[in-house]
N, C-alpha and C positions, 0 to 999 in steps of 0.2 A: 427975672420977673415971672411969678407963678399965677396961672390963670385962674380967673377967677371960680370957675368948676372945681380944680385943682382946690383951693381955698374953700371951697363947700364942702369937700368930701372930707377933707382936713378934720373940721370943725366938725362935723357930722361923726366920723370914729374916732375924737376925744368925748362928745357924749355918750356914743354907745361906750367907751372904759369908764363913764362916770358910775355912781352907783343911782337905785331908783330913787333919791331925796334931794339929787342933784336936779335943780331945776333945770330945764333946756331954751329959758329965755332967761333976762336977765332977773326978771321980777321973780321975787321966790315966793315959793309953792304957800298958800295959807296953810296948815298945819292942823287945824283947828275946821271942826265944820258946824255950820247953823241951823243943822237940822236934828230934831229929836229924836229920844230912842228909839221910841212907838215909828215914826218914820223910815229909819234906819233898818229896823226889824221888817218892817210891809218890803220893803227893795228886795232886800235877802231872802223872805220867800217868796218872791213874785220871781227873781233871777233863779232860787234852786226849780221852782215848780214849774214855771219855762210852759214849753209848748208840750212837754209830757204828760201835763194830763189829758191831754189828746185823745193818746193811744190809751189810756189806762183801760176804758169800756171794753175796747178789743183784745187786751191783753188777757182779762178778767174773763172775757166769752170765749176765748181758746183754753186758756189752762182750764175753766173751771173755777166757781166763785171758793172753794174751800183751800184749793191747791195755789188760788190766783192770791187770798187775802195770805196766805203762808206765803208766797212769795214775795208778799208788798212789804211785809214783814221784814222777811229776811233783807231783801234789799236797806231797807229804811239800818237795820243794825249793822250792818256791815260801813252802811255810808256814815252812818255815827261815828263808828271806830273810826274808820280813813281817817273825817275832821277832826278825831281825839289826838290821834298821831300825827297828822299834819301840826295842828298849838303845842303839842310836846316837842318835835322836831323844830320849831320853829323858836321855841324858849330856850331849846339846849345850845341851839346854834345862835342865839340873840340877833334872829330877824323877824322883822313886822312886816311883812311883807312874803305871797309866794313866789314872786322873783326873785328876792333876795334869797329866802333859802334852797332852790335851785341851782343862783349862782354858788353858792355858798358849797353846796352837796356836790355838783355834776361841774362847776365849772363856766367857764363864758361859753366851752360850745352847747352844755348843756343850756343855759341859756339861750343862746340862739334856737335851737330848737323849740323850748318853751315857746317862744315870743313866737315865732312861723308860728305854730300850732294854734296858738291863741287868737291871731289875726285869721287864720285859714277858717276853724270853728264858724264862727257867728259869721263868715263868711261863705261861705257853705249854707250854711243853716238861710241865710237871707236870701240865696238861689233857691234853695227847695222852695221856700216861703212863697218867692217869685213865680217858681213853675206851679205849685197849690194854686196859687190867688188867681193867674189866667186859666188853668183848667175850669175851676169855679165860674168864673164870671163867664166864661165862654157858655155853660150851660146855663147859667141865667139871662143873656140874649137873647139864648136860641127860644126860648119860651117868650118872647115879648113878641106879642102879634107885630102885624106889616112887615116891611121890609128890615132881611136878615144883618144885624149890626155886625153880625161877625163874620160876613161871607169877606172880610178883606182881613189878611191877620195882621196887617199896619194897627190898626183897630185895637186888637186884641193885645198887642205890645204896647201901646202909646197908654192904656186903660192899665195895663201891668204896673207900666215907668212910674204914672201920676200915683198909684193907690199907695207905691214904695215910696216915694217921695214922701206922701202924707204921714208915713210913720218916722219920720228923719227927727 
């Protein structure tokens, strides 16, 4: 008789050898989505443009606006190519998918890699995010007359937790 842990883990590395179209409930994946192009397009550059335009002001007042616009440049072509080579790579090796062509190119432990990386990222990114937003708030207490909201740092974490939360 094999325990029931035993029986999860089982079941758990027959999905990871499935491929990405393999659903991992029973009900399969809709295939088809209900949102339009003009939709589709706003996601994809709201996800490439990300929290980078942040830094562009500061980037732009170090190198220099002549040196900075040649550099936003060059970046911007070079990232074009990458996504050129990535849909040729991706047609030669007939996957729709960049996990699939990973696994396809590097393997499952190239995959595994992939996957860590990809959870670690936006993982990461939502810590800094987290230490940004309490440095911030911290100096907008500190300027609200009466008594100081931040003199307890419970405070200052609990105000953290809720504002993460709100972006979920």
């Amino acid at each position: 008789m094999l325990s029931p842990i035993f029986n999860l883990v089982l079941v758990f590395l027959k999905q990871i050898e499935t491929d990405d179209h393999t659903a991992l409930v029973s009900k399969p994946r809709n295939k088809g989505g209900n949102g339009d192009l003009a939709s589709a397009g706003f996601n994809i550059i709201n996800s490439i443009i990300g929290s980078g335009i942040i830094g562009l002001p500061y980037s732009m007042k170090e190198a220099g606006f002549p040196l900075g616009v040649l550099l936003l440049f060059g970046v911007a072509y070079i990232t074009d190519y990458s996504i050129i080579l990535l849909i040729k790579g991706g047609n030669l090796s007939s996957t729709n998918t960049y996990q699939e062509l990973v696994r396809k190119t590097y393997g499952f432990l190239g995959y595994l890699v992939l996957s860590t990386l990809q959870f670690l990222y936006p993982f990461i990114a939502m810590i800094s995010y987290n230490i940004i937003t309490g440095d911030t708030l911290t100096k907008v207490f500190l300027r609200i007359p009466g008594e100081h909201i931040c003199s307890e740092v419970q405070i200052s974490v609990c105000m953290n937790c809720l504002i993460s939360l709100g972006r979920l």
